[in-house]
C-alpha positions as CSV (number, residue, x, y, z in Angstrom):
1,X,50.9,-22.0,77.7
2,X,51.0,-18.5,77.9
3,X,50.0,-16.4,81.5
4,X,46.5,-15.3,81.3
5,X,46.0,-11.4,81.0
6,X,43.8,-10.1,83.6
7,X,43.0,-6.4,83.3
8,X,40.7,-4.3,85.4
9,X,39.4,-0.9,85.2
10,X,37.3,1.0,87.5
11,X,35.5,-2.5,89.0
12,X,38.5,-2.8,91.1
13,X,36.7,-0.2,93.5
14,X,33.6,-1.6,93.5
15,X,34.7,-5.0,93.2
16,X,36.4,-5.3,96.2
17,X,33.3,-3.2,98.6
18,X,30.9,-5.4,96.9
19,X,33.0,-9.0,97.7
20,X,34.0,-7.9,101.0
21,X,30.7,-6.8,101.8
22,X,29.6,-10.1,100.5
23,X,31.7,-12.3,102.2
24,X,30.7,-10.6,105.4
25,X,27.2,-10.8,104.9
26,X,27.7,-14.7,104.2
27,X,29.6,-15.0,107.2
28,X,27.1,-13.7,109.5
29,X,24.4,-15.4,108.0
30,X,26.3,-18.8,108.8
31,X,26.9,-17.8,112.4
32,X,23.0,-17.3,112.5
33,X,22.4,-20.6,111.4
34,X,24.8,-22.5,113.6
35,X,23.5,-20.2,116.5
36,X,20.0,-21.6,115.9
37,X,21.1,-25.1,115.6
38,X,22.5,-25.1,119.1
39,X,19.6,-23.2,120.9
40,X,22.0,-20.1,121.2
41,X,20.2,-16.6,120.9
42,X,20.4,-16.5,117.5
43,X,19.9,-12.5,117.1
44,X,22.8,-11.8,118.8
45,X,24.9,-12.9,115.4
46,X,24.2,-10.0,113.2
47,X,25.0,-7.4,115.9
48,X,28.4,-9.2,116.8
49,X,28.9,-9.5,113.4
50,X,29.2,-6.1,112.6
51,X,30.8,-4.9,115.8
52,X,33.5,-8.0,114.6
53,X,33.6,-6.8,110.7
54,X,34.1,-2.9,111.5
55,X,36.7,-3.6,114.4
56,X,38.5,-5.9,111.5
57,X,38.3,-3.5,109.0
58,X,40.1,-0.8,111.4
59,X,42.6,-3.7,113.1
60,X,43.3,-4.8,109.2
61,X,44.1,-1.4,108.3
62,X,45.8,-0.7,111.8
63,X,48.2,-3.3,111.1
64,X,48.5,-2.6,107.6
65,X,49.7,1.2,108.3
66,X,52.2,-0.4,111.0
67,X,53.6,-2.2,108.4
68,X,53.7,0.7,105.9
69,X,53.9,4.0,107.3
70,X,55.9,5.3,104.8
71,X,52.8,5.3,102.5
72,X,51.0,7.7,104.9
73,X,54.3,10.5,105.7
74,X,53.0,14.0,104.7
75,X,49.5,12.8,104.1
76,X,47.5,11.0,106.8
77,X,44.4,11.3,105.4
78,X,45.1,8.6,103.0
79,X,44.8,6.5,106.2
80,X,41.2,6.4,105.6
81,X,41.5,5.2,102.0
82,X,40.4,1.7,102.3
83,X,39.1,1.5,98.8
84,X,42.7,2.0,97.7
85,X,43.7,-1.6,99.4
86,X,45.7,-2.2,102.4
87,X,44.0,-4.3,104.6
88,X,46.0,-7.3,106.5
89,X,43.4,-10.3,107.6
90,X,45.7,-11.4,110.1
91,X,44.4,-7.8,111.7
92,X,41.3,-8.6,110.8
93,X,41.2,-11.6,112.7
94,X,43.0,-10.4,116.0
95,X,41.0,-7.1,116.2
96,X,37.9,-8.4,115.0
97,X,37.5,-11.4,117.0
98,X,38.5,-9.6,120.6
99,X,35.7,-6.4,119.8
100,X,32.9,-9.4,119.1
101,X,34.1,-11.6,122.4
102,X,33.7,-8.5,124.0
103,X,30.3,-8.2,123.7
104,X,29.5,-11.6,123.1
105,X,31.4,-11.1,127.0
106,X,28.8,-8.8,128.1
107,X,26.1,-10.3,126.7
108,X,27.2,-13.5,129.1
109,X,27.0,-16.0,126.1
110,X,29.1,-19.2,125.8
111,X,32.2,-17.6,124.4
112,X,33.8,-21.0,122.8
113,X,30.4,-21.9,121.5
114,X,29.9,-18.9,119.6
115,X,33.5,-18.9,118.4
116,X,32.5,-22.0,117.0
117,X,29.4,-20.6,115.1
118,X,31.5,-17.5,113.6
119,X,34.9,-20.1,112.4
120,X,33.1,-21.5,109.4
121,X,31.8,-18.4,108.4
122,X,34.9,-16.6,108.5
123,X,36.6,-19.4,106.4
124,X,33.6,-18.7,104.0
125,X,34.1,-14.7,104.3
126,X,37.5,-14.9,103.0
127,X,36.8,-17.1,100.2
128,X,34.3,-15.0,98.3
129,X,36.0,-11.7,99.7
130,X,39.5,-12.2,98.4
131,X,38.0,-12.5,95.2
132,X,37.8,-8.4,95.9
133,X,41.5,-8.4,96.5
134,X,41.7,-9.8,92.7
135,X,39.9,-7.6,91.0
136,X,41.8,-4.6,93.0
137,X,45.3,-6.6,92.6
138,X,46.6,-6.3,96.2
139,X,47.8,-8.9,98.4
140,X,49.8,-9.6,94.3
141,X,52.1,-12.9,94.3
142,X,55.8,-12.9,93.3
143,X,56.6,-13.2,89.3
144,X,56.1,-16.8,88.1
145,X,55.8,-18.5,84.3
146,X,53.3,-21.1,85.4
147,X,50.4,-21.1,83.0
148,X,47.9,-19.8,85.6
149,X,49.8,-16.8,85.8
150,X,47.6,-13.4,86.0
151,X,49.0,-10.1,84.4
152,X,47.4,-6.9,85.5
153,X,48.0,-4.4,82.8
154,X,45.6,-1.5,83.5
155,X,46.6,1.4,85.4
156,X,44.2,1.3,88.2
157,X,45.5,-2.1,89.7
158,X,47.3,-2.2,92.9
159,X,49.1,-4.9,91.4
160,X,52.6,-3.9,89.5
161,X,52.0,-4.0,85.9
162,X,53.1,-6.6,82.8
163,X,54.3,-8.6,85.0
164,X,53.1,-12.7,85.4
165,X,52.1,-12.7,88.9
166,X,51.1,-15.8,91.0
167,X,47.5,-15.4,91.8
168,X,47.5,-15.5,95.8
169,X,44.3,-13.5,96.0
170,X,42.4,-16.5,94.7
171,X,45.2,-19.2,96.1
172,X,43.5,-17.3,99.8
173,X,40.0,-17.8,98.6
174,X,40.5,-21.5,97.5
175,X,42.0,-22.5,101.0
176,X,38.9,-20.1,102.4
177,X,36.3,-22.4,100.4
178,X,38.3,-25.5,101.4
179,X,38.5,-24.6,105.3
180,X,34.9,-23.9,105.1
181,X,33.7,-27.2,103.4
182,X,35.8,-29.0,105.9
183,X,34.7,-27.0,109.5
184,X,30.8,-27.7,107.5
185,X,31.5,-31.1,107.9
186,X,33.1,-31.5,110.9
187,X,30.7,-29.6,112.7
188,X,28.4,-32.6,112.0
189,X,30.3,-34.7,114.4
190,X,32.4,-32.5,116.8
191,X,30.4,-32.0,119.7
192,X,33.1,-30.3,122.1
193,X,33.1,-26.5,122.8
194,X,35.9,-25.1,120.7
195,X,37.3,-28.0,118.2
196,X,35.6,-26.4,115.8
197,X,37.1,-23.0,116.1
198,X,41.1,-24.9,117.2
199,X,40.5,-27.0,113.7
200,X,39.9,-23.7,111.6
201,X,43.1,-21.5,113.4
202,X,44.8,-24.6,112.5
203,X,44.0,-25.1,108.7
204,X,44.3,-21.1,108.2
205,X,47.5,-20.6,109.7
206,X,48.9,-23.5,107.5
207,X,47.8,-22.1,104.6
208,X,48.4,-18.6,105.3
209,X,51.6,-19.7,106.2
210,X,52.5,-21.6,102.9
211,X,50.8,-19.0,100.7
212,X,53.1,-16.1,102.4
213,X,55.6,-17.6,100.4
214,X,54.5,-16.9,97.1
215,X,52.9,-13.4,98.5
216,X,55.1,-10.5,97.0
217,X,53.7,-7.5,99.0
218,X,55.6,-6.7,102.0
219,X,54.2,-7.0,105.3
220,X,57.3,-6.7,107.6
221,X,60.0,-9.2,108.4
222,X,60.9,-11.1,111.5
223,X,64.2,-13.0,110.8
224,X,63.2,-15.3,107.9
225,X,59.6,-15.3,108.2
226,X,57.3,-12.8,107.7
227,X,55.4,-10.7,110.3
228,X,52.3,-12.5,108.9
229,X,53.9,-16.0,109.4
230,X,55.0,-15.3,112.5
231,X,51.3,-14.0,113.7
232,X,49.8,-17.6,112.0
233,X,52.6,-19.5,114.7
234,X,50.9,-18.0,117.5
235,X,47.1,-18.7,116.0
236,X,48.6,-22.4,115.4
237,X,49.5,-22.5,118.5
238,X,46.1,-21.6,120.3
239,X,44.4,-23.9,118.0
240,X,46.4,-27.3,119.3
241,X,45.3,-25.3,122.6
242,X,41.4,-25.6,121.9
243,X,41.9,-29.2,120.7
244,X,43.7,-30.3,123.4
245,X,40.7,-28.9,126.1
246,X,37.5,-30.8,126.5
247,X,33.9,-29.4,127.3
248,X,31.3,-31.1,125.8
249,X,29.1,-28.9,124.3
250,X,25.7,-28.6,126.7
251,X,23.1,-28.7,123.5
């Protein structure tokens, strides 16, 4: 069976705003409803939702320029070309989560509660918003000759060209929908502050980690692993943390 030929034009652009904006939108909208299932304040979702997706978007592109600076020498205005690619999630995560714990902070809320409101939704984010990354063609896999294969062929792609690629956008945004159907479930039946939120650190970094291998972009080395594996041991490691504690929730 021959590789499928995938070729985008201008929709990358828009594409990848419109399923990022998307996935975001989806994600808060989850938080709302799990927020209002446990008697939390409920309104307090939306605004540490976008405090949470603008402090990702400039931790993903923080890290992102870390990792590449040599893309930015002699013009650091392309910095704030987001619409060109370069975002990390792992970034996203870090930065995103501590700006919306901040204010959740200040807002005296149950931190592992609401932690456990956003998980599911930000499983759900990053399956519809990697579908962005496809159209755009970053985040690219390595050359393969399986038959699901994708070959980006026009210009505009962030993707190199003519080449069979492994599809590790949507390889990201099937382990997002599967995270999220699982953490759906679950939350039926775990009723202890932070499982919810250990579970989902725990199923991402395991994927992440797996689907770095077939991931062809660079995004720094540490010994064998990549700076993005290595980030995934330490959220591994806090999730076995949050499933080891126990504090029922109080609703």
């Amino acid at each position: 069976m021959n590789p499928i030929l995938f070729s985008i034009g201008s929709i990358n652009i828009y594409a990848y705003s419109v399923y990022l904006t998307a996935g975001c939108l989806l994600g808060i909208g989850w938080a709302m409803r799990a927020a209002r299932l446990w008697e939390l304040d409920y309104k307090l979702a939306p605004v540490t939702g976008i405090i949470a997706v603008v402090s990702g978007i400039i931790g993903a592109r923080a890290l992102y320029v870390g990792l590449y600076p040599q893309e930015f020498t002699g013009n650091l205005l392309k910095i704030f070309y987001i619409w060109q690619g370069g975002l990390v999630f792992s970034g996203s995560i870090i930065f995103g989560s501590l700006a919306g714990l901040l204010y959740l902070r200040y807002k005296q809320q149950p931190i592992l509660d609401w932690l456990d409101c956003f998980a599911p939704g930000i499983a759900l984010g990053q399956a519809v918003g990697r579908l962005g990354c496809f159209f755009a063609g970053c985040c690219y896999g390595k050359p393969t000759d399986l038959p699901w294969a994708v070959t980006y062929k026009n210009t505009d792609s962030l993707a190199p060209l003519f080449q069979p690629l492994h599809p590790t956008q949507l390889y990201h945004s099937l382990a997002g929908l599967i995270i999220f159907l699982i953490l759906a479930v679950a939350g039926n039946h775990i009723k202890t502050e932070g499982r919810i939120t250990g579970l989902f650190l725990i199923l991402f970094s395991a994927f992440r980690f797996i689907i770095e291998f077939f991931r062809a972009d660079y995004r720094g080395e540490l010994g064998p692993l990549s700076m993005t594996q290595f980030i995934t041991l330490v959220f591994f490691a806090i999730g076995i943390y949050l499933l080891s504690i126990y504090k029922k929730r109080s609703t």
